[in-house]
C-alpha positions in Angstrom: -88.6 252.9 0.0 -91.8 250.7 -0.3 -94.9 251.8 1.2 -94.9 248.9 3.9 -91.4 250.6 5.5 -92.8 254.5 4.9 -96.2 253.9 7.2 -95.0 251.5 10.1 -97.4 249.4 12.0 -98.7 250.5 15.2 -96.5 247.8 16.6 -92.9 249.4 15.1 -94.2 253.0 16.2 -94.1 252.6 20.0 -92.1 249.3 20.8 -91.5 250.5 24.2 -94.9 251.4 25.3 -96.1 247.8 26.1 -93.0 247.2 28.7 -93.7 250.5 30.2 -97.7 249.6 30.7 -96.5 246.2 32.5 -93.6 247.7 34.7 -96.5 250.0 35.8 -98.6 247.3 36.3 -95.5 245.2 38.2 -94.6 248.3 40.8 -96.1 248.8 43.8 -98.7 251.0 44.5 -97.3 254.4 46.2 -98.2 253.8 49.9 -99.3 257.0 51.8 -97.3 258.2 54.5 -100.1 257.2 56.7 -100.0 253.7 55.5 -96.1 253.2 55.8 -96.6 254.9 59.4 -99.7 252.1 60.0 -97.2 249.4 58.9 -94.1 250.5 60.9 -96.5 250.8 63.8 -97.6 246.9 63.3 -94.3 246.2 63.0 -92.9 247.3 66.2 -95.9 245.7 67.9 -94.7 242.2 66.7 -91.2 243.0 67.7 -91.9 244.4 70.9 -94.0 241.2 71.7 -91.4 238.8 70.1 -89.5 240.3 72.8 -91.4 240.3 75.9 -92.3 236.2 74.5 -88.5 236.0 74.8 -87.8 237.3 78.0 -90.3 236.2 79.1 -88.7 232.5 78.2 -85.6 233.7 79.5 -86.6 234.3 83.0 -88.8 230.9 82.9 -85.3 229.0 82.4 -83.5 231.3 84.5 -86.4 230.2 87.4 -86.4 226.7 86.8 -82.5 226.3 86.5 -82.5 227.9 90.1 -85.6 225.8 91.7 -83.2 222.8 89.6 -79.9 223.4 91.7 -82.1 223.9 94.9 -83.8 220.3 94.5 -80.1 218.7 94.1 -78.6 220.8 96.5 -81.1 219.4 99.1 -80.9 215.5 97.9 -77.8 215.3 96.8 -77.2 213.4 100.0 -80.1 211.4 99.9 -78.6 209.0 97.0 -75.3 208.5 100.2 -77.7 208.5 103.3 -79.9 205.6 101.2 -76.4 203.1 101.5 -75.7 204.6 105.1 -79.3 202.9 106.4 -77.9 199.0 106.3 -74.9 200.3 108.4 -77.0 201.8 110.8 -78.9 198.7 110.8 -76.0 196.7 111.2 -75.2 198.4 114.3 -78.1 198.5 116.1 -78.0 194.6 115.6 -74.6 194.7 117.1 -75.7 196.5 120.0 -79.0 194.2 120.8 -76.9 190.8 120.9 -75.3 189.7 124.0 -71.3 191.0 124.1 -70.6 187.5 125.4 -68.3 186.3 122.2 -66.0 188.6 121.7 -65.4 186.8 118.2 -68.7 187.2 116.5 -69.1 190.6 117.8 -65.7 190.7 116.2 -66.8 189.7 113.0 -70.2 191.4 113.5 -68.3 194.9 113.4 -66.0 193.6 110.1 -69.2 193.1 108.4 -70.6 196.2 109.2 -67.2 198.1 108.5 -67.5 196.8 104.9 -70.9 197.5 104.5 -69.6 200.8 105.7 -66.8 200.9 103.1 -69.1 200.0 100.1 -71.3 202.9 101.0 -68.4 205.1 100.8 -67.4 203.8 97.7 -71.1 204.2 95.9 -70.8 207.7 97.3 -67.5 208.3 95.2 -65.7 208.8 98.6 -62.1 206.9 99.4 -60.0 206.6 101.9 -56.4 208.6 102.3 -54.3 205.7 104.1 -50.8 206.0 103.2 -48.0 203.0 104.1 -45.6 203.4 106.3 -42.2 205.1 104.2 -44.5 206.9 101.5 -43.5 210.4 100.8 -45.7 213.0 102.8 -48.4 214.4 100.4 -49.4 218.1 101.9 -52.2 217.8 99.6 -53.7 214.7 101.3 -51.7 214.5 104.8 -51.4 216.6 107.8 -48.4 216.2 109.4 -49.3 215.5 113.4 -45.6 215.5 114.7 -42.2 215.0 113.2 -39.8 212.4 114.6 -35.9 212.1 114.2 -35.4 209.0 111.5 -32.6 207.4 109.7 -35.1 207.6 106.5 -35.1 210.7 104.1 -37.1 213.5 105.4 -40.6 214.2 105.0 -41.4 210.0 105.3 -44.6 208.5 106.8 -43.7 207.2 109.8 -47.1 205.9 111.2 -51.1 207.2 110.3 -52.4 208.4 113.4 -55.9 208.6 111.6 -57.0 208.0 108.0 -58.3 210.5 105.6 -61.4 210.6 102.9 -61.6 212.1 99.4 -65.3 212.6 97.9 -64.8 212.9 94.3 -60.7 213.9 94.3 -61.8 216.7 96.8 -59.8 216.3 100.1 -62.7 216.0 102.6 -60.0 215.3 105.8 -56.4 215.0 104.8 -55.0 211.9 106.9 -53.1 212.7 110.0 -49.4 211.0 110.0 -46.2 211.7 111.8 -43.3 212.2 109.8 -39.8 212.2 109.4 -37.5 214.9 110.9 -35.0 217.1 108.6 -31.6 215.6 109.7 
């Protein structure tokens, strides 16, 4: 062997120790059990506010959404009584003329029957009316009477009154008389 290979350079003697100096430098400094306990005790205090922020939100939503359905549970009629007002003024008109012509007071109470009608209509509320011969609906008529009939059973004979819907939700079913079982 040549001399070089015989007395290695300080380099080929230790090749490890200059990894091991920088994964000692790269680890973490041992924490005391005081220090991890000082940690863990700053981290529960920002959990245990990030919760009591949260609930906190929680029952702020939960307040609102009920102060919410209060407020539209005591307007939701105003929007219906605000296309009711030119019917009421319509009959208060009515009742200040003269009842001398029976015709315009006539026509007086068609107008305001209409106005009537569109203010049921803004307010998503129809009428029930069924014709003469339709099949009884138990879901929107109430049979009054039953009378004996050539026609099949369970026809509309006559509406003795109409009924209303507000938004498909039978408010008054309409009252009809019907047809007998033969």
């Amino acid at each position: 062997m040549t001399q070089e290979n015989q007395n290695p350079s300080p380099e080929q003697e230790n090749p490890s120790a200059e990894p091991v100096n920088e994964a000692a430098a790269e680890a973490p400094a041992v924490k005391t059990p005081e220090q991890e306990i000082a940690e863990l005790n700053q981290k529960i205090g920002e959990l245990q506010d990030n919760f009591l922020r949260a609930k906190a939100e929680g029952e702020n939503i939960r307040r609102r959404a009920v102060e919410d359905i209060a407020k539209a549970h005591k307007f939701a009629i105003e929007s219906f009584a605000e296309h009711l007002v030119p019917v009421t003024d319509s009959l208060y008109a009515a009742l200040s003329t003269d009842a001398g012509d029976a015709k315009a007071f006539k026509e007086g109470l068609e107008i305001t029957l209409k106005q009537l009608l569109s203010a049921f209509e803004k307010g998503r509320m129809t009428e029930i009316n069924p014709a003469v011969g339709d099949k009884f609906d138990p879901h929107n008529h109430q049979a009054i009477a039953s009378v004996p009939s050539e026609q099949e059973a369970n026809t509309v004979v006559s509406v003795l009154q109409r009924g209303y819907t507000v938004a498909d939700r039978v408010l008054r079913p309409a009252l009809v008389t019907v047809t007998a079982p033969k």
